[in-house]
C-alpha positions in Angstrom: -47.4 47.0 2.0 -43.8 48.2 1.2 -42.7 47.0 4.4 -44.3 43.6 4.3 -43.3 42.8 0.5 -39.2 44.0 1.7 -39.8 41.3 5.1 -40.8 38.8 2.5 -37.9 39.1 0.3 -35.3 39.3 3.3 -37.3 36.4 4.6 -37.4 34.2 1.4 -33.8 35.1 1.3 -32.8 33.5 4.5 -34.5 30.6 3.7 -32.4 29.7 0.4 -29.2 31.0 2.0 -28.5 27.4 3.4 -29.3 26.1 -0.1 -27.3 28.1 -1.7 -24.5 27.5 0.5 -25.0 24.1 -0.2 -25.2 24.4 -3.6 -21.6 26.0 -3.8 -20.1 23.7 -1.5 -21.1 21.1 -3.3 -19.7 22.9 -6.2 -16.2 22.6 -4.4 -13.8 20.1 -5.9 -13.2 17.3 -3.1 -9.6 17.3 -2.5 -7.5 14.0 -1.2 -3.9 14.0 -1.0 -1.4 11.6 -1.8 1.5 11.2 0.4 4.6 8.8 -1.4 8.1 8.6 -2.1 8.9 10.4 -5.3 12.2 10.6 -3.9 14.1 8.0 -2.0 14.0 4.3 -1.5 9.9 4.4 -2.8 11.0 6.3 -6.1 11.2 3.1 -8.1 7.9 2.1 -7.4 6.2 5.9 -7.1 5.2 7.0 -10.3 3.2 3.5 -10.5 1.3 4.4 -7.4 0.4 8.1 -8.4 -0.9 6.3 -12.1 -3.2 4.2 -9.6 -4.1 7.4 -8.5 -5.0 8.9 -11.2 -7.2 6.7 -13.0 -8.9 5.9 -10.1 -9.8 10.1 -9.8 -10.7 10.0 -13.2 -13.3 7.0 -12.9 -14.6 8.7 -9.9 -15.2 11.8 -11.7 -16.5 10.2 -14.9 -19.3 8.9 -12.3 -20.8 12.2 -11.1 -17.7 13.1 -8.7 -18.2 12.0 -4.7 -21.6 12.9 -3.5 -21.7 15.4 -7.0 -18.1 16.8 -6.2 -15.1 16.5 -8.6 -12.1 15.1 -6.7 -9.1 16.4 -7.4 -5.2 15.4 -6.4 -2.7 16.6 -4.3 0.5 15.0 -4.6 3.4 15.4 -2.0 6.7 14.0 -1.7 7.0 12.1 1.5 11.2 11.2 0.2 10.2 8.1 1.4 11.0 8.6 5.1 10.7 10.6 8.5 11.1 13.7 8.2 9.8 14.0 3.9 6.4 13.0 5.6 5.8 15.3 8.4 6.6 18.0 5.6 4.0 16.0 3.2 1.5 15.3 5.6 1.2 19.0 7.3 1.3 20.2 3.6 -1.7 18.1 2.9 -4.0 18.3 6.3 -3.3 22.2 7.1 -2.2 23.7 3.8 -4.4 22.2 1.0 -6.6 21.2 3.6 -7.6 17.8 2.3 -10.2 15.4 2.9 -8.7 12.5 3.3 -5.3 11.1 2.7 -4.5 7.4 0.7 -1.1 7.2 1.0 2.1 4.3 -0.2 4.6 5.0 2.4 7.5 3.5 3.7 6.9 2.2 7.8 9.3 5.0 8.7 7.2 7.6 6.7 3.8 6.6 8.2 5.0 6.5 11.5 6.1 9.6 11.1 2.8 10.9 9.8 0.7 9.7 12.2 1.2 12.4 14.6 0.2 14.9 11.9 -3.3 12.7 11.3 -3.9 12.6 14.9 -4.0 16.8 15.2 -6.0 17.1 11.3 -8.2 13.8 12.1 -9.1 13.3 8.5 -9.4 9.9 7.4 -6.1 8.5 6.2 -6.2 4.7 4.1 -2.2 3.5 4.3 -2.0 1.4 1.3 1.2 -0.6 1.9 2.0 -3.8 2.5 4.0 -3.1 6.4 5.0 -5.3 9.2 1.4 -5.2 11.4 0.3 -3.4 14.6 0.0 0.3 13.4 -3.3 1.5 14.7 -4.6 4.2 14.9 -8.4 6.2 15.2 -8.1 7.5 11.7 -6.4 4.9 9.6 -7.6 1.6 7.9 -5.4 -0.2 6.2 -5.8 -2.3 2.7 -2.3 -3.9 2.4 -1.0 -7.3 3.8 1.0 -8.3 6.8 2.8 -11.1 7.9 0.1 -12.4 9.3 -0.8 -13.1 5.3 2.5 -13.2 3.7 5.0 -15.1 5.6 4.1 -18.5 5.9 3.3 -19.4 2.2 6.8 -18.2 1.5 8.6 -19.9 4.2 6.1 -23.2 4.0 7.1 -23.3 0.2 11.0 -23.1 1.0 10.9 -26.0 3.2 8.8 -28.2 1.6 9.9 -27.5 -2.2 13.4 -26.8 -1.6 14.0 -29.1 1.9 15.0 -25.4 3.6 15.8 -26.0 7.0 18.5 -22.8 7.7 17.3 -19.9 7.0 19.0 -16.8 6.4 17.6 -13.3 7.0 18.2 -10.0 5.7 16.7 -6.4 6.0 16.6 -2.7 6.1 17.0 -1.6 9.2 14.0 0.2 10.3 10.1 -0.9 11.6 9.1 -2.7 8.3 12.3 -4.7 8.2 12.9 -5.5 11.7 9.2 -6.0 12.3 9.0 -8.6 9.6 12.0 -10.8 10.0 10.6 -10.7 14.2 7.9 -12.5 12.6 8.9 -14.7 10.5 12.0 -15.6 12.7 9.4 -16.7 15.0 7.5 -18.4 12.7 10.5 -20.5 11.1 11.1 -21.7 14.5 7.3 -23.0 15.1 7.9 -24.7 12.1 11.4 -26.2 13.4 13.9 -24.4 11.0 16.1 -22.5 12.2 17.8 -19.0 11.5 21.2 -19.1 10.8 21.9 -15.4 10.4 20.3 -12.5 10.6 21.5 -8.8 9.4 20.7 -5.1 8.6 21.7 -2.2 6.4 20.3 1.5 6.8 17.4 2.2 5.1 19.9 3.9 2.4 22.2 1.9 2.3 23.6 0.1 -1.3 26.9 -1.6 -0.5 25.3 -5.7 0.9 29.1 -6.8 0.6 29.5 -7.7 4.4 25.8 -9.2 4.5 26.6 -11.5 2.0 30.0 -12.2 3.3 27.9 -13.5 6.6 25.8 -15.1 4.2 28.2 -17.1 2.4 29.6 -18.5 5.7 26.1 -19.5 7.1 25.6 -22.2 4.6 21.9 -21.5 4.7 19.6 -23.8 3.5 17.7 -20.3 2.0 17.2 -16.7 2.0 14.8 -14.6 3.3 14.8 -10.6 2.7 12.7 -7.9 4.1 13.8 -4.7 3.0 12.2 -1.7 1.8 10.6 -1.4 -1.6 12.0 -0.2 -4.3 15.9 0.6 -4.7 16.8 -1.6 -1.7 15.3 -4.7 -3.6 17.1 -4.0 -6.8 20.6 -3.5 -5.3 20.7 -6.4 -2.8 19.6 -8.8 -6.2 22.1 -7.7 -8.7 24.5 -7.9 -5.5 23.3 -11.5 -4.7 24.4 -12.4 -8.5 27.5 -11.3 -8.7 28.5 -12.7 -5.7 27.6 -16.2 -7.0 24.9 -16.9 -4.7 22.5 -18.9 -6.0 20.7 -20.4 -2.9 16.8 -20.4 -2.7 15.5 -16.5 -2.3 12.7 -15.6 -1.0 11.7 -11.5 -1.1 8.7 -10.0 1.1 9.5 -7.0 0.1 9.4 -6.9 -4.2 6.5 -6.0 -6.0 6.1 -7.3 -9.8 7.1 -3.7 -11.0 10.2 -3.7 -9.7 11.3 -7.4 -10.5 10.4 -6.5 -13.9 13.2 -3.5 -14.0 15.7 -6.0 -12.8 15.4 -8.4 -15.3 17.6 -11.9 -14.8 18.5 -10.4 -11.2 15.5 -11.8 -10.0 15.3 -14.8 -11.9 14.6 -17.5 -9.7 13.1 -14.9 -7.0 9.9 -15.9 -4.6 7.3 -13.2 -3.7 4.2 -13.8 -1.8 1.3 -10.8 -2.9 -2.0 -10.1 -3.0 -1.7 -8.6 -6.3 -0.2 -9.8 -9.9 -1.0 -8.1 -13.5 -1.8 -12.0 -14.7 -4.7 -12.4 -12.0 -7.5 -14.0 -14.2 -10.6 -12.2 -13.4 -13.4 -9.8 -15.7 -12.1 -7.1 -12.4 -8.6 -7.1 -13.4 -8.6 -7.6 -16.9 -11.3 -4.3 -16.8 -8.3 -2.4 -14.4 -5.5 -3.5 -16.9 -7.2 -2.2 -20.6 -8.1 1.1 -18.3 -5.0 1.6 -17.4 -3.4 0.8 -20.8 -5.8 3.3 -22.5 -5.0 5.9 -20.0 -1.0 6.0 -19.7 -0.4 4.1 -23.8 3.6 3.4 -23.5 4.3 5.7 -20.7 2.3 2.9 -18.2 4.4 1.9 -15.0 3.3 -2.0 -14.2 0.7 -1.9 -12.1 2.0 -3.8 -8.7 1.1 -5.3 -5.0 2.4 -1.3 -4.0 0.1 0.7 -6.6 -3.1 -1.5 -7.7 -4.5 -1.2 -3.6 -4.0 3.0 -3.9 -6.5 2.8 -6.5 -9.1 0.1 -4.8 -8.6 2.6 -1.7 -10.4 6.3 -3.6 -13.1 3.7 -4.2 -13.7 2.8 -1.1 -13.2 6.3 0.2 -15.8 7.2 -2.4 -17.8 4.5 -1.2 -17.7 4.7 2.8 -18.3 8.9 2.4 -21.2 8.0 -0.3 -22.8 5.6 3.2 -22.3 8.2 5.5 -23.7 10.9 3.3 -21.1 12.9 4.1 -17.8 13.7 4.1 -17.2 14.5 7.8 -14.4 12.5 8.8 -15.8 10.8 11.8 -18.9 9.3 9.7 -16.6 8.2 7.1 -14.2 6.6 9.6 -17.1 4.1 10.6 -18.5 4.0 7.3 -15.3 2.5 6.0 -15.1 -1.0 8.2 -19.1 -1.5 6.4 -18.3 -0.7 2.9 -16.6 -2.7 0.3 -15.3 -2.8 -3.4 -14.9 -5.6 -5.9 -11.5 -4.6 -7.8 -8.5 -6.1 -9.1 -8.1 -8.5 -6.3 -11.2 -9.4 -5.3 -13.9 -8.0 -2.6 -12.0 -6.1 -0.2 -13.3 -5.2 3.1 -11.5 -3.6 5.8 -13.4 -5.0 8.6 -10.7 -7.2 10.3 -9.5 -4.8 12.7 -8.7 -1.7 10.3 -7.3 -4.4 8.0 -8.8 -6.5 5.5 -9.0 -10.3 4.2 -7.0 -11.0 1.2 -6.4 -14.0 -1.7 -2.7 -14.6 -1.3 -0.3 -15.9 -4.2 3.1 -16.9 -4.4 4.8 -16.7 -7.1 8.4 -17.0 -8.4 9.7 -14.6 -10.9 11.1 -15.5 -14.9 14.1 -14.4 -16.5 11.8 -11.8 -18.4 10.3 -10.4 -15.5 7.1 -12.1 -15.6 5.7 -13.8 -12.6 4.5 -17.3 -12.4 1.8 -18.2 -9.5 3.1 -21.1 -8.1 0.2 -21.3 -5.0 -2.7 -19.0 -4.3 -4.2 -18.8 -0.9 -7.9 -17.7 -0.5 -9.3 -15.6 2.1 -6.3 -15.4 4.7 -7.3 -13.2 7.8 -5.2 -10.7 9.2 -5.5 -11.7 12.4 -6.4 -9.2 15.2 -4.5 -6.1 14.2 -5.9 -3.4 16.1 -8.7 -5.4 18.8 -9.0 -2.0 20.7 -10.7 0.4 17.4 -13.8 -0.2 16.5 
């Protein structure tokens, strides 16, 4: 009788062991790691993104977690290129052993980073605008590309300013090579014509040559690519003091940073997906949260921070529809799912990309931005036709 009461109890045992194992997995915080420039070129525009982050973690949690796990953040410093994100990323994937990564990045960084995703596999939302084409097994993407963003810029400058010459400038690396390819391209369907075309490293400050070229181009307009961030701010105040004051149009600046650089960008063109004054119950809800949360210390929200926080909702989302959090079933589950946010309903089912409602706007002397045109639904054409 001893023996048959001790088989019960060993055998009772063994059948709420997996339960219990369960139980204190599911007990486990959910970690995802955050991969962005807190140094470098991306450091003007970083501390919005982690903000993004944040309140986006704390919603998530207020809700009951991911499938009843609190998530929890780990930040890393990518220092906005190369060699900052191999560091960052094999922090994140092998070391704090994440689940997933949603990462602002610079094209240099992600490229970079990519080789680290491909040996972790976890599922990895880049949330940056970027120049188009990076694909990859793991990654979605929930920023624009020029697909989306060049031609209501360069269709504005030549019907609203009679822009025929065109001007280019950029950072010298994939995002600003990669976009000025584009849109040199496209400026020439169009039957303009590019007058110039120049570089400075990635770091670089001094645009006095550039603008040298410039002046002697006599360009009907400008056109600049560069990275986000510093970049932006020193090639704008350069621009002034030079005395250029020819039509400017930046694919590069979010409303953050024009707001930091006051009557530098006066005058300025940006084409996004995202601006604080977008008129909607969604965006007005993301705007009081995140006023409540930060108070005075909030960083404007921007076209580089407000999609980090859309993208840990549809990470909740996709692993919520797969039922779990293994990254293969989230990968597929992330092209079906979907999440009504500051911009609208975005989807990432073109290709690893998504749809988007693009505006373009011109910048004030106080910062503000004023939507000049607004484009609905603009695909991203085929970005990546060989992932499912």
């Amino acid at each position: 009788m001893k023996t048959l009461t001790s088989i019960a109890r060993r055998t009772a045992a063994l059948a709420i062991a997996p339960l219990l194992a369960w139980q204190v997995h599911a007990a486990e915080p959910l970690r995802i790691g955050v991969a962005v420039g807190l140094s470098g070129a991306n450091s003007v525009v970083a501390p919005a993104v982690v903000q993004a982050s944040q309140l986006a973690v704390e919603e998530i949690n207020v809700a009951g977690g991911i499938l009843g796990r609190k998530v929890e953040l780990e930040i890393a410093d990518d220092a906005s290129g190369a060699v900052g994100a191999q560091k960052a990323f094999d922090t994140l994937v092998f070391q704090k052993k994440v689940s997933a990564v949603i990462a602002m990045e610079t094209s240099a960084a992600r490229n970079a980073a990519l080789p680290v995703i491909n040996r972790g596999k976890p599922p990895y939302i880049y949330t940056s605008f970027y120049e188009g084409r990076s694909c990859n097994p793991w990654m979605y993407v929930n920023g624009w590309v020029p697909e989306q963003q060049v031609a209501p810029m360069v269709d504005f400058l030549a019907k609203n300013r009679n822009a025929k010459n065109f001007f280019l400038v950029g950072n010298d690396y994939a995002f600003g090579r990669g976009m000025l390819a584009f849109t040199r391209k496209y400026i020439e369907q169009q039957g303009g014509k590019v007058v110039g075309e120049e570089y400075l490293p990635i770091d670089g400050s001094d645009w006095t040559s550039v603008l040298s070229k410039l002046r002697s181009a006599k360009a009907d307009a400008l056109i600049s690519a560069t990275a986000g961030g510093a970049p932006n701010v020193s090639l704008a105040k350069q621009l002034k003091a030079a005395g250029l004051s020819l039509p400017y149009g930046n694919l590069a600046v979010d409303e953050g940073t024009a707001r930091t650089m006051g009557t530098d960008a006066q005058g300025m063109l940006l084409s996004a997906s995202y601006l604080t004054g977008i008129d909607t119950p969604e965006n007005k809800r993301f705007m009081q949260a995140m006023q409540k949360k930060f108070g005075a210390e909030m960083k404007t929200p921007n076209e580089l921070s407000e999609p980090q926080y859309e993208a840990f909702h549809l990470y909740k989302a996709a692993v919520e529809k797969a039922g779990s959090t293994d990254a293969a079933l989230v990968i597929r589950a992330l092209a079906e799912v979907s999440f009504n946010g500051p911009r609208g309903v975005i989807q990432m089912n073109r290709s690893r990309h998504t749809p988007l409602a693009m505006r373009l706007g011109q910048v004030h002397a106080d910062g503000t931005v004023k939507v000049l045109e607004t484009f609905e639904k603009v695909d991203p054409g085929m970005q990546c036709p060989n992932l499912k």
